[in-house]
MDAnalysis code that builds the backbone (N, CA, C; Angstrom):
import MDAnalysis as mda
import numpy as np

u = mda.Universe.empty(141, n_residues=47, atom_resindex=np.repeat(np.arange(47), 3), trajectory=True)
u.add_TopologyAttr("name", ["N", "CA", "C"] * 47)
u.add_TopologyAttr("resid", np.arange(1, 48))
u.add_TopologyAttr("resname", ["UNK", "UNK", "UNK", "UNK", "UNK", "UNK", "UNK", "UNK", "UNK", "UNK", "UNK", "UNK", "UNK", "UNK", "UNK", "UNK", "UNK", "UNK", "UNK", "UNK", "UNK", "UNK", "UNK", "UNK", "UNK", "UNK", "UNK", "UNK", "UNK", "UNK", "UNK", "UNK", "UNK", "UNK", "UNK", "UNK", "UNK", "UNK", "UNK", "UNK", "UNK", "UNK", "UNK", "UNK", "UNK", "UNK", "UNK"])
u.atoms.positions = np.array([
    [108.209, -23.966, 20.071],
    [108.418, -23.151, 18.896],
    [108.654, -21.706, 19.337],
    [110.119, -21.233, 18.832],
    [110.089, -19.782, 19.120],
    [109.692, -19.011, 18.060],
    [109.176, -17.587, 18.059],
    [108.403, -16.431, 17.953],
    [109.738, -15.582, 17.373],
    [109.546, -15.144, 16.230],
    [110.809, -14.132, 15.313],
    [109.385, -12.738, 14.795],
    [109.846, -11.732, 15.308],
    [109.458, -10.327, 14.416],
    [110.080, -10.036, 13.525],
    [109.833, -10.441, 12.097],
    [110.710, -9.029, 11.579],
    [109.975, -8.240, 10.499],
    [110.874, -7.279, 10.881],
    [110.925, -5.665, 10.749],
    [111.651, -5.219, 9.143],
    [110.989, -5.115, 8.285],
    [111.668, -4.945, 7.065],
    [110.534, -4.619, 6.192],
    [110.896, -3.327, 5.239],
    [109.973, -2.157, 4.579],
    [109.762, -3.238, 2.939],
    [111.133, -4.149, 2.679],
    [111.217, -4.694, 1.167],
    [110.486, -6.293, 1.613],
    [109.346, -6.460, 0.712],
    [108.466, -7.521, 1.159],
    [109.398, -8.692, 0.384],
    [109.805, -8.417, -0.550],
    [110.683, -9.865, -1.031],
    [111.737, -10.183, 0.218],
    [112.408, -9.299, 0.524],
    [113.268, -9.934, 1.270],
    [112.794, -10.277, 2.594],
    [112.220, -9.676, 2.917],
    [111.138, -10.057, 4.339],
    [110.708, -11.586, 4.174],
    [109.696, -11.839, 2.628],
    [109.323, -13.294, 2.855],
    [110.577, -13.809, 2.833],
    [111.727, -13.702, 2.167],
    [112.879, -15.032, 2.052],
    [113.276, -15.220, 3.147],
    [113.220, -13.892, 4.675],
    [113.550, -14.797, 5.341],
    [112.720, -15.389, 6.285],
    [111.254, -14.814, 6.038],
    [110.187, -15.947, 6.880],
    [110.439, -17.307, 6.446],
    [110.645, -17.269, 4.810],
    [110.685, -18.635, 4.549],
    [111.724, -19.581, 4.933],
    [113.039, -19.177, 5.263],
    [113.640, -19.964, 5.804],
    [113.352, -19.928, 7.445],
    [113.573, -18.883, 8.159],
    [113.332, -19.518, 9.492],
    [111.749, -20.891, 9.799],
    [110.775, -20.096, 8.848],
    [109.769, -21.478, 9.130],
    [110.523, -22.818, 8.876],
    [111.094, -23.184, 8.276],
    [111.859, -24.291, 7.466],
    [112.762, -24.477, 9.051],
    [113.071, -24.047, 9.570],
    [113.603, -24.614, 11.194],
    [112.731, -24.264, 12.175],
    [111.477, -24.218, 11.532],
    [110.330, -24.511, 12.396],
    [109.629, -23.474, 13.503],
    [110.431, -21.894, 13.264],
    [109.770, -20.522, 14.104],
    [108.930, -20.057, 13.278],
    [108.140, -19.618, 14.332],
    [106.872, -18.902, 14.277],
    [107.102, -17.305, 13.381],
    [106.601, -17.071, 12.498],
    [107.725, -15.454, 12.361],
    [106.310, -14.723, 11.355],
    [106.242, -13.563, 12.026],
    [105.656, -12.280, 11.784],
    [106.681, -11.852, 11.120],
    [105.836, -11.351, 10.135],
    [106.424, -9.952, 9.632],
    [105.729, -8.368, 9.334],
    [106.332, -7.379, 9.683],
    [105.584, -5.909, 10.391],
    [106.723, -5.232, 9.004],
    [106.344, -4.455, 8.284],
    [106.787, -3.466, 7.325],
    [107.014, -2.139, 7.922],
    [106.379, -1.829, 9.097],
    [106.672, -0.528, 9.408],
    [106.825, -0.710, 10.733],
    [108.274, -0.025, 11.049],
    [108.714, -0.199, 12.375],
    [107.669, 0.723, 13.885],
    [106.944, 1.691, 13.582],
    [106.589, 2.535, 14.190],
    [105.318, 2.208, 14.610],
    [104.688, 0.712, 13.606],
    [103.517, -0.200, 14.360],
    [104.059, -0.667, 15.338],
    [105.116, -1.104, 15.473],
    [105.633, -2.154, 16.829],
    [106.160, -1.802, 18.086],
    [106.952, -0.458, 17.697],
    [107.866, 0.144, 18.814],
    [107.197, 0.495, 19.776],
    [105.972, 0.688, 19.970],
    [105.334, 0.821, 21.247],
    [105.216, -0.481, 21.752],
    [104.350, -1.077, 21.401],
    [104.657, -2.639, 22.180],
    [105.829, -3.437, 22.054],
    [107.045, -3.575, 21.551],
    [108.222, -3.814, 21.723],
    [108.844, -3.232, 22.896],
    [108.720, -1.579, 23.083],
    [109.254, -1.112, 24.098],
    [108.370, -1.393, 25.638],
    [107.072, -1.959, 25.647],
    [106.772, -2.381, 26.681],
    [107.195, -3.639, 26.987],
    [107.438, -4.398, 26.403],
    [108.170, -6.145, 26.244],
    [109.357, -5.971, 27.452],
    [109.833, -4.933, 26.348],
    [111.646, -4.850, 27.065],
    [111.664, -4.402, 28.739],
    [110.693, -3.213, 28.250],
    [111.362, -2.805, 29.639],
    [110.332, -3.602, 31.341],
    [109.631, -4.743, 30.330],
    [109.062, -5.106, 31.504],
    [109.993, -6.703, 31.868],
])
């Protein structure tokens, strides 16, 4: 099972699309504010 972040401030549209990617079976977070993540995102990448 792969792992989806997303990143989106409007919670309706955020769940519609957790709800479909679960429906093909990923794992998926969702974060409303980009400026929680970008620190640990940018350690991901550049490691």
């Amino acid at each position: 099972m792969s792992n989806i972040l997303i990143i989106e401030d409007d919670t309706a549209i955020a769940e519609l699309e957790k709800d479909y990617l679960e429906l093909s079976e990923f794992h998926v977070e969702i974060e409303h504010e980009a400026v929680r993540v970008l620190p640990e995102l940018s350690m991901k990448i550049s490691t």
